[in-house]
N, C-alpha and C positions, 0 to 999 in steps of 0.2 A: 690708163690701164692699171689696176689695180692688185695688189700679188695676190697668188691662188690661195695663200692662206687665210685673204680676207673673210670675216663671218657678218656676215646681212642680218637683222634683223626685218622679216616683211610681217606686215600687221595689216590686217584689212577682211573684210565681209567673208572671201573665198581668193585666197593668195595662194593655190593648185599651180594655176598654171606660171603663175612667176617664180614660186619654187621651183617647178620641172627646167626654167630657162635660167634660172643662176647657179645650178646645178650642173647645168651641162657646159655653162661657164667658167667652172672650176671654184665658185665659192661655197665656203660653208657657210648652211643654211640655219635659221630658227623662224619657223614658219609655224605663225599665231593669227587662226581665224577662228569665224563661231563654228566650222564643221570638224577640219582634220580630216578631209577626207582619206578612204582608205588608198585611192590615188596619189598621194603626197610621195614626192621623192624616198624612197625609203633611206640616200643618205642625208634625209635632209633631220632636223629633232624640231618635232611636228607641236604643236598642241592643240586641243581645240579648246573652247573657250568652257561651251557647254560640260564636254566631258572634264577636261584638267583643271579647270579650275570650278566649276560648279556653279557658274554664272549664267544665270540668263543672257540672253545675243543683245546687247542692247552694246552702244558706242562709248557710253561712260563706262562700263564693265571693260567692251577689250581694252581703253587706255587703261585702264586701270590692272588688268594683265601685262599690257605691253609694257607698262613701268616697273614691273616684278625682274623683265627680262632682257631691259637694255642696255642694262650693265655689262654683258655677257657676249654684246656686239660690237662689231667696229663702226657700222654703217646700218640704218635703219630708213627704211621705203614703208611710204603709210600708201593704202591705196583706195579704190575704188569705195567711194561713197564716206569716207573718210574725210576726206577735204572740207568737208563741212563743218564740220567739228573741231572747234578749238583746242581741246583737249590734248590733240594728238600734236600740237606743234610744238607743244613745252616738256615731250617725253624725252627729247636729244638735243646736245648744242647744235649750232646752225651747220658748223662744221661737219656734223657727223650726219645730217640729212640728205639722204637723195631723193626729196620732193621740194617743189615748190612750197615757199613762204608764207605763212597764214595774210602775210600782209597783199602778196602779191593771189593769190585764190579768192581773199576776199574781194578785189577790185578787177579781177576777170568774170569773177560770177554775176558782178552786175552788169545787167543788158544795157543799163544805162550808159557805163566808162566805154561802152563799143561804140558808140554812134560815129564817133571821128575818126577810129583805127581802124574802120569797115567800110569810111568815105570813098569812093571811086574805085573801090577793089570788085566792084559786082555782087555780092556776098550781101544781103539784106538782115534786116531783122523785123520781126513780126510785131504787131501794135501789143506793148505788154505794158500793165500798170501796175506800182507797186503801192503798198499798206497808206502810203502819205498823197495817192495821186489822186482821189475818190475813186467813183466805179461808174463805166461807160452806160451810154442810157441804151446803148442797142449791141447787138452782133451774139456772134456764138463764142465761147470763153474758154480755158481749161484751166483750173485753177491747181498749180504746181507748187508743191510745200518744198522750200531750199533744204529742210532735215533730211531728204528722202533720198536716194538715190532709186537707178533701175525702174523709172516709173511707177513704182507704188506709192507717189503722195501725189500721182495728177489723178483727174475729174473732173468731168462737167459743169461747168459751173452753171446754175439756177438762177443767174439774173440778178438777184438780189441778195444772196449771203456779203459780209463784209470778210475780209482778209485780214490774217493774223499777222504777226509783225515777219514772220518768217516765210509771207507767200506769197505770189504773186498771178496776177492774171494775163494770158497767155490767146491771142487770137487765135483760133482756127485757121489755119492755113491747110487748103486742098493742093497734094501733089505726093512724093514718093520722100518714104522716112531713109535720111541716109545718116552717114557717118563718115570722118575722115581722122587717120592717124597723122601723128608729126612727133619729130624730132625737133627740139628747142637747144640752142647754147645759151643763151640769154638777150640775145642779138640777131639772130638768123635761125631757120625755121630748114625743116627737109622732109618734103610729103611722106608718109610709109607710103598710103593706101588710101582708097575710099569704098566702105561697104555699102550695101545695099544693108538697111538695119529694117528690123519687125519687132512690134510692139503690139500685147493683148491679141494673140496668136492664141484663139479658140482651142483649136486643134492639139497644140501641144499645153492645152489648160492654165493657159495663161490670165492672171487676172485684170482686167480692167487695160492700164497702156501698161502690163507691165513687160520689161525687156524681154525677149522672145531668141535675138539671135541676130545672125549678120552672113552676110555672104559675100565673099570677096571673091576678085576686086571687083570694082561697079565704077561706072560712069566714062566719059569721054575726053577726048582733049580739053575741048572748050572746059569743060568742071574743072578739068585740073587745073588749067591754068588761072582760074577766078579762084579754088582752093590756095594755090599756092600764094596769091598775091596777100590772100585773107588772115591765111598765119605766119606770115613772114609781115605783113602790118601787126597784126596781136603780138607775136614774138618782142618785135621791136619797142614796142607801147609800154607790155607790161612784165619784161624780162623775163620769160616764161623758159625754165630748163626739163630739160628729160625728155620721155614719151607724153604726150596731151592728146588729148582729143576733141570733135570738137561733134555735134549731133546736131545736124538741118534737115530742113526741107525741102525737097525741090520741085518745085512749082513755075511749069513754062520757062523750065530751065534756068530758073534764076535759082539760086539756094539763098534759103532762111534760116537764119540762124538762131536754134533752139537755146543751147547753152555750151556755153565751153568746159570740159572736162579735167582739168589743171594737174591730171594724174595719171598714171600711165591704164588704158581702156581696156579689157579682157577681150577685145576680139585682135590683141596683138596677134595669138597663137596663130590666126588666120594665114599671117603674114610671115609668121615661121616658119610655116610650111609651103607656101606660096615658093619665098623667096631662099628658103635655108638660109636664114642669118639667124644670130643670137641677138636678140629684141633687151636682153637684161640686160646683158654689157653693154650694149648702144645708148642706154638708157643712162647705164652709171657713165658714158664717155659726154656724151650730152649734158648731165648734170656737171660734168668738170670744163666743160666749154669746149669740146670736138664733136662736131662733127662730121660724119665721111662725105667725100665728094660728091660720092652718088651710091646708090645700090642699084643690086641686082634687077634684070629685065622680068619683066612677068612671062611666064610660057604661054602663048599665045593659045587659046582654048581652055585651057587648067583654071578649073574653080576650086574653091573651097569655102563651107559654111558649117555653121555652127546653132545649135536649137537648144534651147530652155525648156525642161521640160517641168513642169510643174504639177504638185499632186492637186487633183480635184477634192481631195475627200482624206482625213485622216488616215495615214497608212503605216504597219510598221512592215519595212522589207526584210528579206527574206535573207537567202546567202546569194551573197553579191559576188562573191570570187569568181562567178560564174559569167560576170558582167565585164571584167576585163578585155579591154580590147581597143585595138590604136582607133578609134570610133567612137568610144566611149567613153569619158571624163566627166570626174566632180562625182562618183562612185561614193553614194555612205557605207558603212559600216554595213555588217551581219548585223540585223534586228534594232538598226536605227528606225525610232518612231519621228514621221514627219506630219506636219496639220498640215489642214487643207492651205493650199496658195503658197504653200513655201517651194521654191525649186526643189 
């Protein structure tokens, strides 16, 4: 446990809702993404990228911000979609990080280092080739870019395009998109949850597979218990600390395993409200090597889900103040212009 006067630095795509949960943790916040939404803690000192510093959204830009403003924290959480990116692990000493290790993100993300830490746990993975394997003479493909987060760098693949050094080919597997959160110390593993997750959700103009949302909790015994076996072997393997996630398939009840997510997932919030815990502090007790016995029971009937909604067609909004509501989160600004296909 950490004293209330600690100051986080979080940096990442949309760090909304991990602001609202460090926050109500008792830390002071410096919370730097490309929106700033008008949602943002208001005791937290917000930035956005685009407005405060005058940057285009791209991941060289926010390191390149977040380096302006690490001096100024005790503790820094790089997140979602981030991990990908070199960049961001040489902003803070090791000491001062509460994420996973560029070394240990790079050797989770390959589907490959899984083959023997997902041996007899139930937990599969799908036929994927990478830039050095060639390319299959048959089957239906989805070709996934490692740059991308939130499904906008998968696609179809055409049979015969070659792969970039950053991407790989990904079988189609028919079944149900799911999700599952965890707690790491570096050695043992402790399920949150598992979502029901959607992707390229028409309806809320989603493009292509991009992430759409999640609805907790989902699945049975049997999942959990092949869940848990799955990242308490990944934990073990690859010392994996904090909140992780992990995104399969499930197909005749076996899950397939998409990718591992080595950072704490944005459908925590689910589970905040599910369970009434605080997900950020479990996260900084996980990154120090605790964690709790067990959590809280799920209320038997009680859902909760969460939608992405994305604009079809360039749009500038309107007054938002009007949009407030325990319902509504990730709120732009009064007369924020968004293009088409951005949340």
């Amino acid at each position: 446990m950490m004293p209330s006067a600690t100051k986080v630095l979080l940096v990442g795509i949309s760090t909304r809702a991990l602001a609202q949960s460090a926050v109500k943790a008792g830390y002071q916040v410096i919370s730097l993404d490309y929106f700033g939404d008008s949602d943002q803690p208001p005791q937290a000192e917000v930035y956005s990228l685009v407005r405060d510093f005058n940057l285009p959204p791209t991941f060289t830009n926010l390191a390149q911000a977040a380096r302006s403003l690490v001096d100024n924290a005790d503790y820094v959480l790089v997140e979602s979609g981030l991990e990908n990116d070199e960049d961001f692990f040489s902003i803070c000493a090791p000491d001062r990080a509460l994420f996973n290790s560029f070394q240990t993100v790079r050797r989770v993300r390959n589907l490959r280092n899984l083959c023997i830490p997902l041996a007899g746990t139930g937990m599969c993975i799908p036929q994927t080739f990478y830039p050095d394997d060639g390319l299959p003479v048959a089957g239906k493909y989805l070709i996934k870019d490692g740059d991308h987060s939130g499904g906008m760098g998968v696609w179809k693949w055409d049979g015969k395009t070659s792969l970039k050094s950053s991407e790989v080919l990904q079988a189609v597997t028919d079944g149900v998109l799911a999700s599952t959160l965890f707690f790491a110390d570096g050695k043992n593993a402790l399920l949150l949850g598992i979502t029901r997750q959607f992707a390229g959700v028409k309806e809320l103009g989603a493009p292509g597979y991009a992430w759409s949302g999640n609805v907790a909790p989902y699945g049975d015994a049997a999942l959990r218990e092949t869940i848990e076996k799955a990242i308490n072997s990944l934990t073990a393997s690859f010392g994996l600390v904090g909140l992780n996630g992990i995104d399969f398939i499930l197909h005749e009840s076996v899950p397939y395993l998409i990718e591992v997510n080595p950072r704490p997932p944005a459908s925590f919030e689910l589970f905040e409200r599910l369970l009434n815990i605080n997900t950020f502090q479990m996260h900084v007790d996980a990154c120090q090597g605790n964690l709790p016995a067990m959590l809280p029971r799920f209320e038997s009937g009680f859902t909760w889900g969460k939608g992405i909604v994305y604009a079809t067609h360039d749009i500038q909004v309107g007054d938002t103040r009007t949009w407030v509501s325990d319902r509504l989160v990730d709120i732009p600004h009064a007369g924020e212009e968004i293009p088409a296909g951005a949340p």
